[in-house]
N, C-alpha and C positions, 0 to 999 in steps of 0.2 A: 158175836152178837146176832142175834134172830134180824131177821129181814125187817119183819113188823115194828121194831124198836128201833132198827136203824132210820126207816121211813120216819116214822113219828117225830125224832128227834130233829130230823131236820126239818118236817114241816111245821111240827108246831108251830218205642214209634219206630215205626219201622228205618231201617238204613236207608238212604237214598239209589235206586237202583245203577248200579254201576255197569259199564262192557268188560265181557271175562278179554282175557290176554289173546286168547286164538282169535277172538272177532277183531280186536285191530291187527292184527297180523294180515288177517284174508282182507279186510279192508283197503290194508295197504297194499295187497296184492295186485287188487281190482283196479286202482289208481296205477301202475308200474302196468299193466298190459296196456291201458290206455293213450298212454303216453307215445309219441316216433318212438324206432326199432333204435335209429342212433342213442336216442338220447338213455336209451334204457340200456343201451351196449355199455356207454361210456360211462352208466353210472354205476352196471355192476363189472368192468375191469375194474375201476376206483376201488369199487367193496372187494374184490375180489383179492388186488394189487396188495390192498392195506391186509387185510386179513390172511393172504400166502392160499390160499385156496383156488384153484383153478376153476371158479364155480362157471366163466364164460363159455368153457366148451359142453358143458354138462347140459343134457335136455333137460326139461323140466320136470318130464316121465319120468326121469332118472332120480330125483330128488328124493332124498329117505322118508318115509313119513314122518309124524309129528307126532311121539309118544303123550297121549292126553295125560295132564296135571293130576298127579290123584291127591284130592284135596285134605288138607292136615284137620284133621275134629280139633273143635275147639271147646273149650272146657271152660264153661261157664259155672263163675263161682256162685254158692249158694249161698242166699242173703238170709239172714237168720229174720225168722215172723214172730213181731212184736206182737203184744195183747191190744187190743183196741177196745178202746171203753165207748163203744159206738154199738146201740143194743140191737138185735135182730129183728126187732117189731116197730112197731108204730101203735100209739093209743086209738082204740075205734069205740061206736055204740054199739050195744047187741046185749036183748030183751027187756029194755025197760034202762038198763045201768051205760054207765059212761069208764072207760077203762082209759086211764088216765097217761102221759105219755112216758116210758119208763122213767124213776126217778135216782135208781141206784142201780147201783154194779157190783161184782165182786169179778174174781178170777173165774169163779163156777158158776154164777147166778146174776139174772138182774131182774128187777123187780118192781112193777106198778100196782099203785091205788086204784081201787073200784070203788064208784060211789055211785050212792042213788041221789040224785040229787043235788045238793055239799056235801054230803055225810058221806066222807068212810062206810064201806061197808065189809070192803075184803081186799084180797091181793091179787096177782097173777106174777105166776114167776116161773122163768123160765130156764131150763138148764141144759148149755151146750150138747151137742151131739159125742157121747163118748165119757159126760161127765155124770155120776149120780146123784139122785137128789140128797139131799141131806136126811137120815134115816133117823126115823121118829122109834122111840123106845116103849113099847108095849104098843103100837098101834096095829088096828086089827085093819086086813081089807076086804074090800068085797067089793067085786066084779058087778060090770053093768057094758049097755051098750056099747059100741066103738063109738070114737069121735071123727068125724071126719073120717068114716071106714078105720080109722087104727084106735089099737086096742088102748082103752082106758079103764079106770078102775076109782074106787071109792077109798080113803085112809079115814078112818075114826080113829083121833086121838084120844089120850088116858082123861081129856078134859070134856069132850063130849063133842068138840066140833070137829070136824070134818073139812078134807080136800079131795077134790076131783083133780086125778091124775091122769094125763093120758099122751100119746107117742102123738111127738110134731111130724111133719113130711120129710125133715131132715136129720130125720133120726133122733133130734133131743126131745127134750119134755118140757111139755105144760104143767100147772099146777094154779087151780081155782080154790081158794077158799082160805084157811086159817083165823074160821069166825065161824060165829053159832046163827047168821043174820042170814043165809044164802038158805034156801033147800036147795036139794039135790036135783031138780028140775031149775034150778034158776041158775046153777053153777054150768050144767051143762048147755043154756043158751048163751051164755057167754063166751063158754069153751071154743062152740061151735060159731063164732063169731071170729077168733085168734085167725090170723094173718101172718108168715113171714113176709117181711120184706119193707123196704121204707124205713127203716129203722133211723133215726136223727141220731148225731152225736151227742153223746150224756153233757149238759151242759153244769160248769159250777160258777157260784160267786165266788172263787178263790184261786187266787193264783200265788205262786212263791218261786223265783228266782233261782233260791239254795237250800239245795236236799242233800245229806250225805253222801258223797259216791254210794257207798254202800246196801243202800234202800231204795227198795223197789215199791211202787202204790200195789195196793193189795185188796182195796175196798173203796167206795166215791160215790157222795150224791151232790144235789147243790149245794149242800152246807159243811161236808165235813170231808176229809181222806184220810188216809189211815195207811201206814206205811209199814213194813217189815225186811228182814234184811234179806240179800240175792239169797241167801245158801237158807233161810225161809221160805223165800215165794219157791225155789227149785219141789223143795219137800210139798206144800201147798200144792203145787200143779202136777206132784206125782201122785198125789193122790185121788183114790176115785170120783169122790165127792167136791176137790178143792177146796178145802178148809181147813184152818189151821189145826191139829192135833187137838183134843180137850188137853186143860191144863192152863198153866202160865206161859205170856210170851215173852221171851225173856226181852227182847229187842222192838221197843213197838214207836210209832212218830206219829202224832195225832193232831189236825189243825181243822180247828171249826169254829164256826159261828154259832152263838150263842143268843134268843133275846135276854136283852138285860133285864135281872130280879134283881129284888131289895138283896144289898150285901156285896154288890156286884163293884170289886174296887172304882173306883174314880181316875184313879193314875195310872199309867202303867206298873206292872211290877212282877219280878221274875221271882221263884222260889226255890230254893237250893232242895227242899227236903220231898217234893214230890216228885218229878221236877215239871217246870209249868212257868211259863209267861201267857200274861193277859193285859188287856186295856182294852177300853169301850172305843167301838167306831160308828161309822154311820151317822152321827149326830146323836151320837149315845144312846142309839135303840138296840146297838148287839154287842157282843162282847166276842172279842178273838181272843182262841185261847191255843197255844202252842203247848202242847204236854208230852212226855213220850215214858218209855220206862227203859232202861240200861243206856241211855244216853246222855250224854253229858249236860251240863246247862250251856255249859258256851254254846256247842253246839245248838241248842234249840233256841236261843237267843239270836244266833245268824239266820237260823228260820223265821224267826220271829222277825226281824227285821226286813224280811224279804217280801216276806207277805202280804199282798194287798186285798181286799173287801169289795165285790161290786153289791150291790143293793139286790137282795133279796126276794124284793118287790119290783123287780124290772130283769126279768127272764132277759131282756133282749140286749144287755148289757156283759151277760154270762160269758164264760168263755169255754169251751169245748175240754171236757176233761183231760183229753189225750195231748192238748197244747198248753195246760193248765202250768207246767211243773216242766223242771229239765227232764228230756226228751231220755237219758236213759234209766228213768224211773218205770218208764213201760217194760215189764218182764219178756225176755224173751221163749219163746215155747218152741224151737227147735236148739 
């Protein structure tokens, strides 16, 4: 699914320092010379006595040294590094436009609204360091200034509009445009406006309990997630782009909020032949709809069940994608 449709849809310590072994030794050393000569006689015959060692006649010059501990490396295991749906930016103003605070995610990409105003007017989207952008077919480019000193560029699509592409500081990419509504002076002041850093955790109104072991999140905004199995998402993050193959997927889990349209059932009710559970919540202003494809009903019926709806229209009720869903739904990338 395109960026721009996925958008739409929805908005419609450190250790405590310790003494190594030789410092109390010498410690204790320090203590036993300060002590009377008797009592240090009598204490080491006693050690001496018990141990069979004649250490009483022996000088102290005499003593062999103290071969130093060479210390055993310790092998510290490697904790494998989850995906975090937590985006790289932060929404700012820059030339006139408001760049909205990311609102989707994927494995490769996450993506905000630009608007003049209220209005939509274009995207901004951003794609990790190491991942490619998703490659447009017949698109022609042309070269223009750097941004921010690194090199960027123009894409004319087969449709007539246009993206301003150009390299972030940490090696990913930006990407202004996917609309006929921006000239090419108006993409680059907002280009040149992008920030990393500050990035907020992606929030959704959805949470669910029970996900299949087997499925991994794969895509999330506040209204919808979209799931695929491990030995998918593994193929997804091997590829350059991070996207699924074209084609069909054979294995897909799909849970979103819906406003309610005419036709929109009344009751709950699951359907064997697509397969899909729904019923109205919110006080009947949205619809959850649990759908998937090569999965069972029962199973998405236990999703279904699991699922709960925060309100839409109160961002501050959301819950943070990455604590959204059981905890090994985040794909691993080592």
């Amino acid at each position: 699914m395109r960026i721009d449709e996925l958008l739409e849809e929805a908005k419609a310590d450190a250790p405590p320092t310790r003494l190594a072994v030789d410092d109390l030794v010498n410690a204790g050393r320090r203590r036993l010379r300060r002590r009377n000569a008797g009592w240090a006689i009598t204490a080491v015959v006693a050690v001496a006595t018990a141990i069979g060692v004649p250490q009483i006649l022996t000088r102290p010059a005499a003593l062999p040294a103290v071969t130093p501990t060479v210390p055993v490396p310790v092998t510290v295991p490697v904790v494998p590094e989850k995906f975090s749906f937590t985006p790289a930016f932060h929404g700012y103003s820059a030339g006139g436009y408001t760049v909205d605070e990311p609102a989707a995610m994927s494995l490769g990409w996450t993506s905000a609204k630009i608007r003049e105003g209220d209005e939509g007017v274009a995207y901004l989207s951003v794609y990790p360091p190491g991942v490619q952008r998703i490659p447009e077919d017949g698109a022609k480019k042309f070269e223009t200034e750097p941004v921010d000193g690194r090199d960027a560029y123009f894409l004319r699509l087969k449709t007539g509009s246009e993206y301003l592409v150009w390299e972030l500081a940490d090696g990913g990419t930006g990407q202004v445009g996917d609309t006929e509504k921006l000239s090419r002076a108006q993409m680059r002041k907002i280009a040149a406006g992008f920030a990393l850093g500050d990035g907020k955790p992606l929030g959704t109104a959805l949470t669910a309990t029970y996900i299949p072991d087997d499925y991994r999140l794969f895509v999330a905004n506040d209204l919808r997630a979209r799931f695929v199995t491990e030995a998918k998402t593994k193929e997804i993050l091997a590829r350059p782009d991070r996207e699924h193959a074209p084609g069909v997927v054979r294995s897909l889990i799909s849970i979103e909020l819906e406003p309610v349209t005419e036709g929109t059932p009344t009751k709950p009710a699951c359907h064997e032949d697509i397969p899909s559970c729904q019923k109205r919540v919110l006080d009947g202003r949205y619809s959850l709809v649990v759908s998937g494809h090569g999965v069972k009903l029962a199973e998405l019926r236990k999703i279904f069940e699991s699922v709960r709806a925060a309100d839409p229209e109160k961002p501050s009720t959301w819950t943070p994608v990455d604590e959204a869903y059981p905890t090994f739904v985040l794909p691993q990338l080592n």
